[in-house]
C-alpha positions as CSV (number, residue, x, y, z in Angstrom):
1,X,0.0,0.0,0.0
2,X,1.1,3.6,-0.6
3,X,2.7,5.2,2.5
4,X,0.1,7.9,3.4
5,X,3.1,9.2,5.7
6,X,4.4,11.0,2.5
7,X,1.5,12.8,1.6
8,X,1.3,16.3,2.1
9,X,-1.1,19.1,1.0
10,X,-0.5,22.8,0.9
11,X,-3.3,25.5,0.2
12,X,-2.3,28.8,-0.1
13,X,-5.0,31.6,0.4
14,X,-5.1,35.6,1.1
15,X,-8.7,34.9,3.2
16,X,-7.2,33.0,6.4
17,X,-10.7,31.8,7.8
18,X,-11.3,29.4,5.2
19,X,-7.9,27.8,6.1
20,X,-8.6,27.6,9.5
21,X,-11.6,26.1,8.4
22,X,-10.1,23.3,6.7
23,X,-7.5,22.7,10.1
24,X,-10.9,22.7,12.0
25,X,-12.0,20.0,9.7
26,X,-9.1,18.0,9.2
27,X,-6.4,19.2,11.1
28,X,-3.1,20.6,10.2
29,X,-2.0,23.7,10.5
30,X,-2.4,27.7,9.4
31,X,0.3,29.5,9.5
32,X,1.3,33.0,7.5
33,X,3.2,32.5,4.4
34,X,4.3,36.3,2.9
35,X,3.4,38.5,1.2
36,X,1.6,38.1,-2.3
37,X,3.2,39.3,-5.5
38,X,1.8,42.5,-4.8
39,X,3.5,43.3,-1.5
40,X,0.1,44.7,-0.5
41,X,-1.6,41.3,1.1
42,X,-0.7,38.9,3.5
43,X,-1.2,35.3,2.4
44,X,-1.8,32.1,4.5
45,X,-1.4,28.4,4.3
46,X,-2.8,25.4,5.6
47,X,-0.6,22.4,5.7
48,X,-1.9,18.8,6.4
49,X,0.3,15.9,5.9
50,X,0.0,12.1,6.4
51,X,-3.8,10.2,6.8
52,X,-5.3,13.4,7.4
53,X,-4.4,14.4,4.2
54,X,-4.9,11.4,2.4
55,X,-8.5,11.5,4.2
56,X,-8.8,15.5,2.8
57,X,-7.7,14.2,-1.0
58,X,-10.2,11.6,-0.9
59,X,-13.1,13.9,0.6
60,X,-12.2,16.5,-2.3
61,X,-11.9,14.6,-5.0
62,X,-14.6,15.0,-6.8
63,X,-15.1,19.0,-6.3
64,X,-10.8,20.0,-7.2
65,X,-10.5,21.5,-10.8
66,X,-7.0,22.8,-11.3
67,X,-5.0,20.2,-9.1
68,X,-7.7,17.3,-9.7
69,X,-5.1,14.8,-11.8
70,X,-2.6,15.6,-9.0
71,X,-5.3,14.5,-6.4
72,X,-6.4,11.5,-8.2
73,X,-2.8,10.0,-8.1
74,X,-2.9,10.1,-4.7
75,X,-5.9,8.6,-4.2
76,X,-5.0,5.6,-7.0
77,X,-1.4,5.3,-5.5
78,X,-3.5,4.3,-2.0
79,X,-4.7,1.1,-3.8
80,X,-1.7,-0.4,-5.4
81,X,0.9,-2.4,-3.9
82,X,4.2,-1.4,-2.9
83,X,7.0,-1.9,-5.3
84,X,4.6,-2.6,-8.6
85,X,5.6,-0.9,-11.9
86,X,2.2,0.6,-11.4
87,X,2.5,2.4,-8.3
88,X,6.5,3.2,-9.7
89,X,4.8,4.7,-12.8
90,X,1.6,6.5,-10.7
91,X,4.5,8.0,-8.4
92,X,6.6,9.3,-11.5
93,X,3.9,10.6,-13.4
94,X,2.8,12.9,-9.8
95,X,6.2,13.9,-9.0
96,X,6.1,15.3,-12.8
97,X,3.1,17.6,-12.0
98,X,4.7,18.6,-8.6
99,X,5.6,22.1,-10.2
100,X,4.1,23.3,-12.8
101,X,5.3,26.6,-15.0
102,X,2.3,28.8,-15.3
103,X,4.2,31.0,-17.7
């Protein structure tokens, strides 16, 4: 089984209470990140890692648009078995959307 120990997930947000609703939810943790590109607003960011963020990926699944083939690896990688060329290719194929160049 995939190690839910490694997952993490980051949401980044200038409106703080909808973070805190997430850690109230889940769990995790809020904490201030810096400024946005605009110098002019403070942003924040939730951080859960390990089940509870396995738990969040699978609650979320169905409603996440821009990071929703990142979220479904995660959720497929839970169901294979350790050391297959399927998890080894499921695992590749998310590190290669880890960043993504919006330019």
């Amino acid at each position: 089984m995939f190690d839910k120990g490694s997952i993490r997930v980051e949401v980044t947000n200038t409106y703080p209470y909808t973070l805190v609703w997430l850690k109230g939810l889940f769990g995790g943790t809020v904490s201030v990140k810096c400024n946005s590109y605009d110098n002019k607003r403070t942003t924040y960011r939730y951080t859960s890692s390990g089940s509870t963020a396995f738990k969040l990926c699978n609650l979320i699944l169905p409603f996440v648009k821009e990071k929703h083939k990142q979220v479904l690896l995660v959720v497929q990688l839970a169901d294979t078995k350790a050391n297959s060329e399927l998890r080894k290719t499921l695992a590749l194929e998310l590190s290669k959307l880890k960043n993504i160049d919006y330019v």
